[in-house]
N, CA, C and O atoms as a GROMACS GRO file, in nm:
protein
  332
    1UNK      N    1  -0.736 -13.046  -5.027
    1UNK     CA    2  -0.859 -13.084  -5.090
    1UNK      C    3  -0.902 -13.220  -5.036
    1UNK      O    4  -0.817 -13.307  -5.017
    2UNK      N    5  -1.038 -13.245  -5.010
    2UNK     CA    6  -1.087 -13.407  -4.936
    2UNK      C    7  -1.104 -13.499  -5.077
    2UNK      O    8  -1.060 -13.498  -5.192
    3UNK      N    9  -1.178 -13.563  -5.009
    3UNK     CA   10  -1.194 -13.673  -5.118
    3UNK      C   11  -1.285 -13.645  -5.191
    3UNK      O   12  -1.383 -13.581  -5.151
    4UNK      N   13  -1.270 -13.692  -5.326
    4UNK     CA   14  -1.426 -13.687  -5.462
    4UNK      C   15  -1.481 -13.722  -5.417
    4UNK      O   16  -1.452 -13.818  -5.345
    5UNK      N   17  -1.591 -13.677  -5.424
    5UNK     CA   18  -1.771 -13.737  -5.364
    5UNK      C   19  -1.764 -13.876  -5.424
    5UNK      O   20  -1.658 -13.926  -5.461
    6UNK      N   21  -1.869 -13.932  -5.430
    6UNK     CA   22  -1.872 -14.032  -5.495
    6UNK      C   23  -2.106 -14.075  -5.462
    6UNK      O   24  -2.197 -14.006  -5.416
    7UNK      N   25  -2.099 -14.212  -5.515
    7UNK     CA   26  -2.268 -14.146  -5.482
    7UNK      C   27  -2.339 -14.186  -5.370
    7UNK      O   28  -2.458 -14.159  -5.353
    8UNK      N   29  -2.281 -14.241  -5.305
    8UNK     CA   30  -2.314 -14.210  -5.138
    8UNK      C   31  -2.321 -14.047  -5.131
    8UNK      O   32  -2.422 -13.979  -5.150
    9UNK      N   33  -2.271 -14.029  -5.119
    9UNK     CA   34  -2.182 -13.890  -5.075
    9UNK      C   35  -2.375 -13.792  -5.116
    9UNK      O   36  -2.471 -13.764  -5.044
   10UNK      N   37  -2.340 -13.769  -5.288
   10UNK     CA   38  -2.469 -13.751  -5.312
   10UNK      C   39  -2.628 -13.799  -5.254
   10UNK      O   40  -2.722 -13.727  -5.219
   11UNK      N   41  -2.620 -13.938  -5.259
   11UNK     CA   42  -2.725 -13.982  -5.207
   11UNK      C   43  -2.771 -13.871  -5.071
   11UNK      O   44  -2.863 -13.792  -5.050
   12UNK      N   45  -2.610 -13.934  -4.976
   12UNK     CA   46  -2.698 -13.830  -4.852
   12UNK      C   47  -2.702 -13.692  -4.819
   12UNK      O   48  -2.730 -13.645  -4.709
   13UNK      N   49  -2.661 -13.603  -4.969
   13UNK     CA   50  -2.684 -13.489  -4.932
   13UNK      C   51  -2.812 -13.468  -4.997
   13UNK      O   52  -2.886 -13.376  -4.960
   14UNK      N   53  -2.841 -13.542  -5.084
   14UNK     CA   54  -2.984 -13.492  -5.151
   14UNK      C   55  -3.107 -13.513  -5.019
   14UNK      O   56  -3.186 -13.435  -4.966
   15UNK      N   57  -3.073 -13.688  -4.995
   15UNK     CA   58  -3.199 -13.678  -4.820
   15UNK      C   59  -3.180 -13.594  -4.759
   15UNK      O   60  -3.284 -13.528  -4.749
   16UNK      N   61  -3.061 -13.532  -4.680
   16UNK     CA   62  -3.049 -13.406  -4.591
   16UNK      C   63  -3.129 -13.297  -4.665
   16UNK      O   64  -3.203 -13.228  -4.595
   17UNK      N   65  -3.121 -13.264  -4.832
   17UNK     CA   66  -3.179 -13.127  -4.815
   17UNK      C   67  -3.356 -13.149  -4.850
   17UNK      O   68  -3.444 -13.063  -4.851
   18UNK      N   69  -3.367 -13.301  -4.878
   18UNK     CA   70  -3.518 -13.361  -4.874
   18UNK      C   71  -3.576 -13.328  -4.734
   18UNK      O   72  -3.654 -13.235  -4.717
   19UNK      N   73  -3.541 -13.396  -4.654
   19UNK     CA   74  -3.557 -13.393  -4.528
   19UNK      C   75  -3.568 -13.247  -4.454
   19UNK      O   76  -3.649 -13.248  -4.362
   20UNK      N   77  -3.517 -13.151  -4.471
   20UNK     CA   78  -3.510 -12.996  -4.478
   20UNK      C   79  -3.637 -12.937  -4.497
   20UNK      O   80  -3.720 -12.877  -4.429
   21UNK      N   81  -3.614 -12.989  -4.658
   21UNK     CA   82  -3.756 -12.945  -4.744
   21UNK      C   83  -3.903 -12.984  -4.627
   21UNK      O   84  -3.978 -12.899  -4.581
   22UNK      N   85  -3.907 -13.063  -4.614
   22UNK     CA   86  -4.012 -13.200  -4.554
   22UNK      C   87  -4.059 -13.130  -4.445
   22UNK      O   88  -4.176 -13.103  -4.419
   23UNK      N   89  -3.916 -13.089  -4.356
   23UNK     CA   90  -3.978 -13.004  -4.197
   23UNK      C   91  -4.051 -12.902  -4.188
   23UNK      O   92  -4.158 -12.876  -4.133
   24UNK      N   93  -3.930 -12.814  -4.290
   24UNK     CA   94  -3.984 -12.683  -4.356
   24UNK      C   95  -4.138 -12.666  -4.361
   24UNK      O   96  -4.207 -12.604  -4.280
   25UNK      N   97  -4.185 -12.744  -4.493
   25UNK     CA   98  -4.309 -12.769  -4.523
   25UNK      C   99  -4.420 -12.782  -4.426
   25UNK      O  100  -4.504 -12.694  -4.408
   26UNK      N  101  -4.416 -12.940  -4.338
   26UNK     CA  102  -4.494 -12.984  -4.218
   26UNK      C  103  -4.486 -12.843  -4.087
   26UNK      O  104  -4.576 -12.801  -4.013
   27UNK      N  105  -4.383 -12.814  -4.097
   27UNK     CA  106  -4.430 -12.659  -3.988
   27UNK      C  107  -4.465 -12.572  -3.992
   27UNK      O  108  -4.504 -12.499  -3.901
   28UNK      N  109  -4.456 -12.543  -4.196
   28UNK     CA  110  -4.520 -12.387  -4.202
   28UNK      C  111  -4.603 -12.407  -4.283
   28UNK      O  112  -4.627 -12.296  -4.329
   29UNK      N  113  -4.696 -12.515  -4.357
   29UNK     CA  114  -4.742 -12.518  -4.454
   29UNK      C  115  -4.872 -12.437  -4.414
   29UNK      O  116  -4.925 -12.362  -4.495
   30UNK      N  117  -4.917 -12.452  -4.300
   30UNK     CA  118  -5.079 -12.344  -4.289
   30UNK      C  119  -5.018 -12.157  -4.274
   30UNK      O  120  -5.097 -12.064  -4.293
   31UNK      N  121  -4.911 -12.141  -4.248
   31UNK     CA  122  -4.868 -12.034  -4.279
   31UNK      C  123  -4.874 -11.982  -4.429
   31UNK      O  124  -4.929 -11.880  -4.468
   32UNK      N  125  -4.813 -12.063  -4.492
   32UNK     CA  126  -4.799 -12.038  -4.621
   32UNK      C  127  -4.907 -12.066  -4.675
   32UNK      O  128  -4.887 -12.064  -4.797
   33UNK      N  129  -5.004 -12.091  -4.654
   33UNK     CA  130  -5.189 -12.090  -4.721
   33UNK      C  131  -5.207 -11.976  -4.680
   33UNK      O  132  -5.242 -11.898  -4.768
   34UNK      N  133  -5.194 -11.918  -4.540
   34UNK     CA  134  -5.282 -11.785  -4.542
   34UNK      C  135  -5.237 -11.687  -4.597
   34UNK      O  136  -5.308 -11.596  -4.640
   35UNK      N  137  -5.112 -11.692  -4.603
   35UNK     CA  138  -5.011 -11.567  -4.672
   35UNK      C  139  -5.062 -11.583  -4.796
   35UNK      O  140  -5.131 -11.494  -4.845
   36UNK      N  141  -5.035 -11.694  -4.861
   36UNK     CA  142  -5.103 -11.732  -4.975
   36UNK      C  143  -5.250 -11.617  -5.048
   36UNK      O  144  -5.268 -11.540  -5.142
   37UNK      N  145  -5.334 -11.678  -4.917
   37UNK     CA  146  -5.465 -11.647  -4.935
   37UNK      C  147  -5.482 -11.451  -4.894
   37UNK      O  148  -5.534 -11.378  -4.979
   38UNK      N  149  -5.448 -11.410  -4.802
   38UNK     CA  150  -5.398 -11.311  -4.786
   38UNK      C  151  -5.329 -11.204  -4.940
   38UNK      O  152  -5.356 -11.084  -4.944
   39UNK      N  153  -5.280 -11.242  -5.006
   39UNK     CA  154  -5.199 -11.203  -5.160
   39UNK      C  155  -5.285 -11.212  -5.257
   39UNK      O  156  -5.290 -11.124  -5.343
   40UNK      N  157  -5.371 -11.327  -5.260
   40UNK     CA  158  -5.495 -11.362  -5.397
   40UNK      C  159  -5.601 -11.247  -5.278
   40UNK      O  160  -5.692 -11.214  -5.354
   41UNK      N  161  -5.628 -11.179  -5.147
   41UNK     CA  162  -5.732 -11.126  -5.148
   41UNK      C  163  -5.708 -10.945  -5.162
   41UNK      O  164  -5.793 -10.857  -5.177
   42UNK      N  165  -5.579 -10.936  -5.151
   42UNK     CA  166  -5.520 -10.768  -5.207
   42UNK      C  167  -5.517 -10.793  -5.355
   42UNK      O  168  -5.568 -10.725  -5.444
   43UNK      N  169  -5.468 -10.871  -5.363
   43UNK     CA  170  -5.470 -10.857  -5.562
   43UNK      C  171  -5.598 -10.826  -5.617
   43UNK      O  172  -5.611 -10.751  -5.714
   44UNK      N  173  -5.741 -10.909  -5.530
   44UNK     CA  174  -5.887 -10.904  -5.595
   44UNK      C  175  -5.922 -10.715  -5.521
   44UNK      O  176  -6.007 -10.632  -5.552
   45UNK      N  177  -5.855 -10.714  -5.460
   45UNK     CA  178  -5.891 -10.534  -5.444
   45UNK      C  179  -5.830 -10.451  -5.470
   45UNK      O  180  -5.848 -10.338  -5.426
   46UNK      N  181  -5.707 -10.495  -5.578
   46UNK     CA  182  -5.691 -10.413  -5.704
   46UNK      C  183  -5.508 -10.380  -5.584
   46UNK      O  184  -5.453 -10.272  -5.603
   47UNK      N  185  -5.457 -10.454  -5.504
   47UNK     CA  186  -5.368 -10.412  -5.436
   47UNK      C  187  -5.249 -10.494  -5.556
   47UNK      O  188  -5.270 -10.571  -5.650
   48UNK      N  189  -5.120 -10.431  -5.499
   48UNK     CA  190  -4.998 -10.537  -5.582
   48UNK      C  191  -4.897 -10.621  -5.483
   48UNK      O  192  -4.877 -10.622  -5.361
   49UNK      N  193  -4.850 -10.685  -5.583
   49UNK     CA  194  -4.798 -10.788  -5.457
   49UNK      C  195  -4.575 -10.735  -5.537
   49UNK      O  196  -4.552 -10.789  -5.645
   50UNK      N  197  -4.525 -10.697  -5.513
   50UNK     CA  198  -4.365 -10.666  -5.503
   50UNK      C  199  -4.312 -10.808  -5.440
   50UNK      O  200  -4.334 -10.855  -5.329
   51UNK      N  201  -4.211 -10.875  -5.582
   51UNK     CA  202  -4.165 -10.997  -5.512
   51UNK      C  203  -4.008 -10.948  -5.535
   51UNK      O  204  -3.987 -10.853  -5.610
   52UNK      N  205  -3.893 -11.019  -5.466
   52UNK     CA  206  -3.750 -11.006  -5.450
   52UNK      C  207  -3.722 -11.140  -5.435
   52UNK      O  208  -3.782 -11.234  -5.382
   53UNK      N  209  -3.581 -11.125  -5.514
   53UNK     CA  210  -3.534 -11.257  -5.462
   53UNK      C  211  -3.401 -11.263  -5.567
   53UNK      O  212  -3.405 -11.161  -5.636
   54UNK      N  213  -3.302 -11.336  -5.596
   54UNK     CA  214  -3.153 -11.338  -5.636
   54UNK      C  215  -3.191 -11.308  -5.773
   54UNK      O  216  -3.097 -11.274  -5.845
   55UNK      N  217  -3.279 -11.311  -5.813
   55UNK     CA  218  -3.270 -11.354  -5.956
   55UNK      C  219  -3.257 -11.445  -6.069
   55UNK      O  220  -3.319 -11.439  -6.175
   56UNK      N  221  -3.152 -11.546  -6.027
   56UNK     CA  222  -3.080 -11.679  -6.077
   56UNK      C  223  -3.150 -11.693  -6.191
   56UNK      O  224  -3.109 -11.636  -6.291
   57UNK      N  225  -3.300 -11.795  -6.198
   57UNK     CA  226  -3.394 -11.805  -6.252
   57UNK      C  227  -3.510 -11.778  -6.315
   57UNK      O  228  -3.581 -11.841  -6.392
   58UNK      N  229  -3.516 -11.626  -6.246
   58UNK     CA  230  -3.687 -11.575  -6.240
   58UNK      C  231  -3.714 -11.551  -6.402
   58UNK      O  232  -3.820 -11.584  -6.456
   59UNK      N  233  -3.618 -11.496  -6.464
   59UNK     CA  234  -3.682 -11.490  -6.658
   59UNK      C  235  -3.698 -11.597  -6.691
   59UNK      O  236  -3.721 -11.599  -6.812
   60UNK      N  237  -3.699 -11.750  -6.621
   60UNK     CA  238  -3.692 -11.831  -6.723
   60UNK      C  239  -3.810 -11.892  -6.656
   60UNK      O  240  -3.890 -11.919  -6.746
   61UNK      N  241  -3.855 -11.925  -6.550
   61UNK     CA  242  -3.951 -11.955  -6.434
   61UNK      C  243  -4.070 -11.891  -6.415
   61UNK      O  244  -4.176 -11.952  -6.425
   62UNK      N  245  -4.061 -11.762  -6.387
   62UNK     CA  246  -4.194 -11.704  -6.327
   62UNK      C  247  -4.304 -11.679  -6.406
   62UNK      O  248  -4.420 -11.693  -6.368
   63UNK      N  249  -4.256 -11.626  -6.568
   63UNK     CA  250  -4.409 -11.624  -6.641
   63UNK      C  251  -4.477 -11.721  -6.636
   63UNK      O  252  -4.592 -11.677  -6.642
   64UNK      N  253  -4.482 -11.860  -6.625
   64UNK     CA  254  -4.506 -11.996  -6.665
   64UNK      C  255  -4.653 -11.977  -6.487
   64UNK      O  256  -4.776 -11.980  -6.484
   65UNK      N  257  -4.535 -11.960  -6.363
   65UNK     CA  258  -4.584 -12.015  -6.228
   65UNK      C  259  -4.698 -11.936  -6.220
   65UNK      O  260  -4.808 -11.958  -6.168
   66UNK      N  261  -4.652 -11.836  -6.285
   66UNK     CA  262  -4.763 -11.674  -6.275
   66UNK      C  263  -4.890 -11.708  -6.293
   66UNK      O  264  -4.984 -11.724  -6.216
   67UNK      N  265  -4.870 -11.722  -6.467
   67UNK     CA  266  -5.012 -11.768  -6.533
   67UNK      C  267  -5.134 -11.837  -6.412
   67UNK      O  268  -5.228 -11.788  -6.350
   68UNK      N  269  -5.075 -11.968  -6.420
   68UNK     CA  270  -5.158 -12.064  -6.394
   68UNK      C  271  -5.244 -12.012  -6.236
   68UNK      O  272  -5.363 -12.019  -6.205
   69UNK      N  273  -5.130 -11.961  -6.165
   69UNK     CA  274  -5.132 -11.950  -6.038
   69UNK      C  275  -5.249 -11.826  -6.014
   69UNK      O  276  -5.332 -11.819  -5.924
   70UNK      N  277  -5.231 -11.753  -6.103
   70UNK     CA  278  -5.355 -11.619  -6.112
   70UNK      C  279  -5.490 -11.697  -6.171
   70UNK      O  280  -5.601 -11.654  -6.138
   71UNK      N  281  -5.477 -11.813  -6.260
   71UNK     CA  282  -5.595 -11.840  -6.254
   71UNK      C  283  -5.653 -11.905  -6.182
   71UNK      O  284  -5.773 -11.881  -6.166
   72UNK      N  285  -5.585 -12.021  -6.106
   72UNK     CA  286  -5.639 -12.063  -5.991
   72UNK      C  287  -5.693 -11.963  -5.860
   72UNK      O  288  -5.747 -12.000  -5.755
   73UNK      N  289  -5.659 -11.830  -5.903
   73UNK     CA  290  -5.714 -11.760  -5.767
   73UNK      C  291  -5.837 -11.708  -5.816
   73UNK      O  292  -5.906 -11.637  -5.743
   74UNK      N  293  -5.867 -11.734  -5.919
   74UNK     CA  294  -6.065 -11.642  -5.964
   74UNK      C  295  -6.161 -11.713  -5.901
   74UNK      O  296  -6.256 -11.641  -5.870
   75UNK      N  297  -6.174 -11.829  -5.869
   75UNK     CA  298  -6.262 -11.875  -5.752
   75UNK      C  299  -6.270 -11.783  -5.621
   75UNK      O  300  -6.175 -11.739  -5.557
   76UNK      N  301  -6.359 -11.772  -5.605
   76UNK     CA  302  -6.405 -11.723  -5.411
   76UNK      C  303  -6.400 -11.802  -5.309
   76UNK      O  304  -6.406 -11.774  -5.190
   77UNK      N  305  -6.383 -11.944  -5.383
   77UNK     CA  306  -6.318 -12.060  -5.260
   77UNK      C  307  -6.175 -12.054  -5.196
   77UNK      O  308  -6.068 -12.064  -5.256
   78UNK      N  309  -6.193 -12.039  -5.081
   78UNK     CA  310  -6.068 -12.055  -4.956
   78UNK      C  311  -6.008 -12.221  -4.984
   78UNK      O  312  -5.952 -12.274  -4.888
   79UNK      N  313  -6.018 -12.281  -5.080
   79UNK     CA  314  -5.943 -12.430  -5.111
   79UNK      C  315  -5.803 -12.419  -5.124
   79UNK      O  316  -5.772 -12.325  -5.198
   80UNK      N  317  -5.700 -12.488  -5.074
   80UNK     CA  318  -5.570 -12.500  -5.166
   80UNK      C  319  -5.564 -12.531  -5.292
   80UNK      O  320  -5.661 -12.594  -5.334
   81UNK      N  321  -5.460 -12.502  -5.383
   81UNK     CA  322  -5.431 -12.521  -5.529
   81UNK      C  323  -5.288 -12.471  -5.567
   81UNK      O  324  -5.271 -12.354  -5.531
   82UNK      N  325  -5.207 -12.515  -5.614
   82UNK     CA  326  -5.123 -12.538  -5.672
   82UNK      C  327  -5.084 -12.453  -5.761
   82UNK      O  328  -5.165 -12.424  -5.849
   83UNK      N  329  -4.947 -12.390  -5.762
   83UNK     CA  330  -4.920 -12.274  -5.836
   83UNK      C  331  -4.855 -12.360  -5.990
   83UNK      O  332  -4.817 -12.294  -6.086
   0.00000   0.00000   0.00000
């Protein structure tokens, strides 16, 4: 067994998975608008959207992201907004 973390240790794993996050984001973020936008324009023609994923969280998470996120799509504006 290595050594107990201690909060260095923490510190730099939280920047590493900040920093992750950060790249992630800055390289795909116009991807993820059109996909985005793409999903709010099958839903307005009555299409469905099938999501997957581990599970971990989703009963306690997704009604909440849902809501808001469906109402931000009743505009006909191509703007970003926030789920």
């Amino acid at each position: 067994m290595g050594a107990p973390m201690d909060a260095d240790d923490i510190r730099r794993i939280v920047a590493e998975s900040v920093a992750l996050k950060e790249r992630f984001f800055a390289e795909n973020a116009p991807l993820l608008l059109d996909v985005g936008w793409h999903i709010v324009e099958s839903l307005r023609a009555g299409g469905r959207v099938l999501a997957f994923g581990n599970g971990g969280s989703a009963p306690t998470r997704s009604t909440s992201w849902r809501s808001s996120w469906a109402a931000s799509c009743t505009s006909d504006e191509r703007s970003p907004r926030s789920p």
